[in-house]
C-alpha distance (Angstrom), angle and dihedral (degrees) to the residues before:
residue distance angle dihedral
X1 . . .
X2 3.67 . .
X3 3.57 90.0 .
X4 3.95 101.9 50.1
X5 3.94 84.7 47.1
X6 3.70 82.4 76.7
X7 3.30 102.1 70.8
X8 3.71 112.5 119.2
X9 4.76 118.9 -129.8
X10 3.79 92.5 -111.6
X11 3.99 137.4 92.4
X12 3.42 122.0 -83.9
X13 4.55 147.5 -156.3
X14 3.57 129.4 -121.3
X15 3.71 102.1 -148.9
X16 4.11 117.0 175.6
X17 4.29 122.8 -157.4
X18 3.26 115.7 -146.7
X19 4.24 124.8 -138.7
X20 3.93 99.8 -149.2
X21 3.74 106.6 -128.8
X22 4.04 93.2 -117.1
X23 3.65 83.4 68.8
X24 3.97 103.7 48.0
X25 4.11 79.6 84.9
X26 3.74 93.8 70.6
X27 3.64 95.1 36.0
X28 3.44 93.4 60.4
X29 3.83 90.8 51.9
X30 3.79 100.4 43.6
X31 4.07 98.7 23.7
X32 3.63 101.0 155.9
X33 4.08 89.4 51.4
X34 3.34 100.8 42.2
X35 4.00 91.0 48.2
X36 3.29 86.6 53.2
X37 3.61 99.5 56.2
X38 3.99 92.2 41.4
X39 3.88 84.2 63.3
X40 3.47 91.7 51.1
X41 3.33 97.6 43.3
X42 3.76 101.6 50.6
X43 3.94 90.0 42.6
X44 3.86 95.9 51.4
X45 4.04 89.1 53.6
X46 3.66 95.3 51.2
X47 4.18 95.5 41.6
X48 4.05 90.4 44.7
X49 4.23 98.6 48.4
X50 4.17 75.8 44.5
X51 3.68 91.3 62.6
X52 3.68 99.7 39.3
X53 3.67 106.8 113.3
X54 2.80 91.5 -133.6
X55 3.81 112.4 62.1
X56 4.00 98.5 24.1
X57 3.93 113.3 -23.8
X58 3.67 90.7 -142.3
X59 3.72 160.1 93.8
X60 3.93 112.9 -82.6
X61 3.86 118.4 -147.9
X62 4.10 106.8 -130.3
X63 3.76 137.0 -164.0
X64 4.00 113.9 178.1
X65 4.00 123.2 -177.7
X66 4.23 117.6 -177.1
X67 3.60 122.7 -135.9
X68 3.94 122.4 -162.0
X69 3.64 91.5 -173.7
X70 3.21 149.8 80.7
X71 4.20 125.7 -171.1
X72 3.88 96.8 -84.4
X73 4.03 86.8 50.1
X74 4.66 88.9 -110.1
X75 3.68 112.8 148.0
X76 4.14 105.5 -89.2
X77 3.91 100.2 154.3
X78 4.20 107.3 -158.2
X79 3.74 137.9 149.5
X80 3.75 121.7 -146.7
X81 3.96 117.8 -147.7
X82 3.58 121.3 -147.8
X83 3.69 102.5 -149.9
X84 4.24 138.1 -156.2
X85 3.45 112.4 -115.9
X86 3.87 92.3 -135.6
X87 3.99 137.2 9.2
X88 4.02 142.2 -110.8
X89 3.22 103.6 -120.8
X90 4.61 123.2 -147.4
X91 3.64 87.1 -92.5
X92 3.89 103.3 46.0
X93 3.66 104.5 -98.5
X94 3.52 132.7 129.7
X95 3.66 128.1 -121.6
X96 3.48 122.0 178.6
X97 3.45 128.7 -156.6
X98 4.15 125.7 -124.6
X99 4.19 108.8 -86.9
X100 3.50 98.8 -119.2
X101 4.23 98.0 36.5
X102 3.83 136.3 65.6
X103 3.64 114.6 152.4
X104 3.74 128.7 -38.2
X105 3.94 117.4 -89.1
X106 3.28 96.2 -134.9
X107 3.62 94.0 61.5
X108 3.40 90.7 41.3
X109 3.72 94.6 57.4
X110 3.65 95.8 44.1
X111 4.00 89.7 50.6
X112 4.10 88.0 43.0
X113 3.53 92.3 50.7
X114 4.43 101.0 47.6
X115 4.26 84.4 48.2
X116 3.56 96.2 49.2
X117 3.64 100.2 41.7
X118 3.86 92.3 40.0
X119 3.70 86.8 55.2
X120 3.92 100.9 52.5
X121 3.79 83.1 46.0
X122 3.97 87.4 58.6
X123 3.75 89.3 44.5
X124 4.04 96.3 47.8
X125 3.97 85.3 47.5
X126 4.02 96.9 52.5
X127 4.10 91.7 43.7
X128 3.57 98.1 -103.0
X129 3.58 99.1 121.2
X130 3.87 112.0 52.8
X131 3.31 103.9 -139.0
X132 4.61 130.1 165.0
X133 3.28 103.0 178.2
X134 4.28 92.7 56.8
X135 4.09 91.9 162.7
X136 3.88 89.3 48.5
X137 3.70 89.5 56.6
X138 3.66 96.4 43.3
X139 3.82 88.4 51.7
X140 4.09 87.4 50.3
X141 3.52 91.3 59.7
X142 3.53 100.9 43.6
X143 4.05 80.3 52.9
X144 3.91 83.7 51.6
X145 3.89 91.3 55.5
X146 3.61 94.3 62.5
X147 4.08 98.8 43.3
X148 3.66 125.5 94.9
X149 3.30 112.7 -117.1
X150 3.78 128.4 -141.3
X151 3.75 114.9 -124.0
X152 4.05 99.9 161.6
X153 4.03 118.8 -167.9
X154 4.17 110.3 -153.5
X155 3.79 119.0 -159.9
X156 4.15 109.4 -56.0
X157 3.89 105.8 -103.8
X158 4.14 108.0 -105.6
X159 4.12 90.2 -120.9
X160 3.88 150.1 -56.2
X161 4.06 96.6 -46.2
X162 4.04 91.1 58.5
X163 3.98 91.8 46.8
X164 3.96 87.9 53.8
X165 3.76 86.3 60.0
X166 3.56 99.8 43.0
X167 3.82 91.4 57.1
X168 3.71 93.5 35.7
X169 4.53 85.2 65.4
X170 3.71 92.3 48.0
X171 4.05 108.9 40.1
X172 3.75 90.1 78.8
X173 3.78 98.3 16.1
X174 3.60 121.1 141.1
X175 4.38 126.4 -148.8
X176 4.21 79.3 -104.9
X177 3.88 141.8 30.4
X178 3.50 125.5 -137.4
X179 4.00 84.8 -127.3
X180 3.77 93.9 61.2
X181 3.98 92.0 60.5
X182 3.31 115.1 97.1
X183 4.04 115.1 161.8
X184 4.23 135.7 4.0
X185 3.99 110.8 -171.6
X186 3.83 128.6 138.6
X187 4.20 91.9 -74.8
X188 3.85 86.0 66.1
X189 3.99 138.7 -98.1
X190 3.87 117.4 -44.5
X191 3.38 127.5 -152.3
X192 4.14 150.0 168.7
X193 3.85 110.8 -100.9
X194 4.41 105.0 158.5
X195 4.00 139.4 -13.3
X196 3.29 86.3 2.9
X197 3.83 104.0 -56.9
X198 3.57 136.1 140.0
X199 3.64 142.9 -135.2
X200 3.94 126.4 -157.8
X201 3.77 108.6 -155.6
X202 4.15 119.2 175.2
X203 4.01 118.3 -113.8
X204 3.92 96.0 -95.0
X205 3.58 86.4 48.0
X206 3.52 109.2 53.3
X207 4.22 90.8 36.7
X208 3.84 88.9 56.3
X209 3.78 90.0 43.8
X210 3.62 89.1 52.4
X211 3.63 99.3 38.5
X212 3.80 89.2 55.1
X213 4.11 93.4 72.5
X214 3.56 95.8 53.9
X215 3.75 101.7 124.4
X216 3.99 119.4 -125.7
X217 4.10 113.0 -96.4
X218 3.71 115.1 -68.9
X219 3.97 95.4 -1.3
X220 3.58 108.9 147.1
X221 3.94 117.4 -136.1
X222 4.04 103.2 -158.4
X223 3.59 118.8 43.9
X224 3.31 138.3 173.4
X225 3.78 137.9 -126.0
X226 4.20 148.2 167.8
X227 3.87 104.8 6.6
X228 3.84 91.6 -2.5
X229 3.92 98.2 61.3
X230 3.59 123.2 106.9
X231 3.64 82.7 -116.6
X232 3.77 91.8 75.8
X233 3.91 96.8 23.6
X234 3.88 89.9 128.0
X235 3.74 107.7 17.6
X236 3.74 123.8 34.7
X237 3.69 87.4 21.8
X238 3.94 93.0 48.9
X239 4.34 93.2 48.4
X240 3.84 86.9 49.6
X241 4.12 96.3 56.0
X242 4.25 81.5 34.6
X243 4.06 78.5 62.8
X244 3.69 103.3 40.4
X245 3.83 86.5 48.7
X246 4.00 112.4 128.2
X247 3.82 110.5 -99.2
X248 3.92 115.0 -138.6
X249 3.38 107.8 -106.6
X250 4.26 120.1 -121.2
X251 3.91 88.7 -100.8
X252 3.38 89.9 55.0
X253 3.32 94.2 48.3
X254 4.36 102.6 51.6
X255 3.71 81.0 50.6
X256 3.60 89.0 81.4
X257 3.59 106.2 86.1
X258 3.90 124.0 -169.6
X259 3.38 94.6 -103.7
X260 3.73 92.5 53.0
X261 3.80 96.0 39.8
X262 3.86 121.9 103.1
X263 3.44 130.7 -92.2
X264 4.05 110.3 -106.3
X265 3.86 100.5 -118.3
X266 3.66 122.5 -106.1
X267 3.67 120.3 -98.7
X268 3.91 108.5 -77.2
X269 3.93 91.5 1.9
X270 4.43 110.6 132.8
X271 3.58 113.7 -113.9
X272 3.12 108.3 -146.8
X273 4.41 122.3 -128.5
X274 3.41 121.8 -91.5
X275 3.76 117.3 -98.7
X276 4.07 117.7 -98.2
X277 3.25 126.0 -164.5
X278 3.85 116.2 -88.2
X279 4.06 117.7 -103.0
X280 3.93 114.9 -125.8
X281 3.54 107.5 -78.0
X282 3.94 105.3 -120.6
X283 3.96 92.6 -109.0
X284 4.49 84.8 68.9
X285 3.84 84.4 40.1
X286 3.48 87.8 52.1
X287 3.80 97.9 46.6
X288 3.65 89.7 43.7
X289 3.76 96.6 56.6
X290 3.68 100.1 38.8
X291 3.63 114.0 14.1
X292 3.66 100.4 -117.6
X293 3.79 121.5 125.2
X294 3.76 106.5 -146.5
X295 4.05 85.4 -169.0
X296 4.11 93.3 65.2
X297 3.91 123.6 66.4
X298 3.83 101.6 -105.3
X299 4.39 93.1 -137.8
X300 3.81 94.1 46.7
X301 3.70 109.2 20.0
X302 3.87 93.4 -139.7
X303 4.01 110.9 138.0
X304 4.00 92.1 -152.4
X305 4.24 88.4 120.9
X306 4.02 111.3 149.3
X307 3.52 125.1 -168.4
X308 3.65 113.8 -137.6
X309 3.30 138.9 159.5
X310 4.04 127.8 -101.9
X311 3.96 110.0 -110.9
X312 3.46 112.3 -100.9
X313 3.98 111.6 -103.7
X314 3.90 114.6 -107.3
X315 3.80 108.1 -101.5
X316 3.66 120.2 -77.2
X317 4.34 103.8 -111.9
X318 3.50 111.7 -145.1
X319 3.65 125.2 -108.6
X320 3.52 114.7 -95.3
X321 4.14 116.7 -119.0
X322 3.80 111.3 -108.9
X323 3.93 103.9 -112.5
């Protein structure tokens, strides 16, 4: 809940990175490392074209959630970014970006493409990826180098409310919904994948399918990076949502008559900060993510819950003395 109270009153992109499928080899080997460096990767393209000077000149707020799936539960390793629609700039201002344009994807593939491969070349230098067949991998990168890779942009989300909802399907989110099943019997398991088609897999199949996207121990699936890190949680983050704050309009403003208006303060006397608008208390966060109301009994449904204190217990007599 802390987390999604982050997220910043302005419009944001939906940008998805790629694994090429050469790679998914080594990922499934060395998953935790390779994760790792797909995060990186994808978050250090997005923050540097933020900085350039010229595009936005500033620090981009980012969200990033891996997949390991695709709909017929193969191995298609991918991380989708959840992206500020504008930047905070070195000397706190804002400077939001057009709705309907981040960066090109071109670039962005080309820039995705150099950090990632760079860094499994670091990696397979150090010993941290166990590899034999050292010339083979060498020649797969240099094969990389000269692929396209495919950095695809979906439409930009419409503002704060619909990125709360996209996180809230994917922090618990499995490879496959319960909805999506549709038949077991002795040809297999069926189930939806696209368009409304199906796919009919056999029992070792679809287990090993599904056991393949079970993430390393401990790995964390959404992180957060630029204005979003816990770095800037309540500084950078806090300026930027100080600057995308609503200004009162000029009605507003001449309907403040003297007599209504605010005494100045007296020398030395604390003014106190203007009033924001609340967060979601975690009970709505709740509720949005999962669907449970915490407020309502959950065998009844009925929302008549009082809070009352427990009855004081009777005082304690004290022992009597032995005669």
């Amino acid at each position: 809940a802390g987390r999604l109270a982050r997220v910043l009153p302005t419009h944001y992109f939906h940008v998805v990175f790629n694994l090429p499928a050469e790679l998914r080899g080594l990922t499934f080997a060395h998953p935790a490392l390779v994760y790792r460096l797909l995060f990186r990767a994808a978050a250090e393209t997005l923050l540097e074209l933020g900085c350039d000077e010229q595009r936005l000149g500033g620090e981009l707020g980012l969200t990033l959630v891996l997949h390991t799936w695709a709909r017929d539960l193969s191995y298609h390793p991918h991380v989708h970014a959840i992206v500020t629609g504008g930047a905070l700039t070195s000397d706190d201002r804002w400077r939001p970006t057009q709705p309907e344009y981040l960066f090109p994807v071109q670039v962005l593939g080309r820039l995705f493409r150099g950090k990632l491969l760079a860094a499994l070349g670091r990696a397979q230098r150090r010993g941290k990826l166990r590899i034999a067949d050292e010339p083979g991998f060498h020649a797969l990168v240099a094969q990389l180098y000269r692929k396209n890779w495919l950095v695809y942009c979906k439409r930009p989300f419409g503002g704060p409310e619909q990125v709360i909802r996209y996180l809230g399907q994917y922090t618990h989110r499995v490879a496959i919904a319960n909805h999506r099943l549709v038949a077991m019997d002795e040809r297999g398991v069926r189930f939806r994948t696209r368009n409304g088609q199906c796919v009919t897999l056999d029992g070792v199949t679809f287990l090993r399918r599904w056991l393949q996207h079970r993430l390393p121990p401990g790995f964390v699936k959404i992180r957060h990076f630029g204005l979003m890190s816990a770095a800037h949680a309540k500084t950078r983050l806090e300026v930027a949502r100080t600057r995308l704050a609503p200004t009162p309009s000029p009605a507003a403003t001449s309907a403040v008559t003297p007599s209504s208006a605010p005494n100045p303060p007296a020398p030395g006397e604390r003014v106190p900060p203007a009033l924001a608008p609340s967060p979601p208390r975690w009970r709505e966060l709740i509720l949005v993510l999962t669907g449970i109301d915490l407020g309502a009994c959950p065998l009844c449904g009925s929302r008549a819950l009082e809070r009352a204190p427990l009855p004081r217990a009777p005082p304690r007599t004290p022992a009597r003395e032995a005669a």
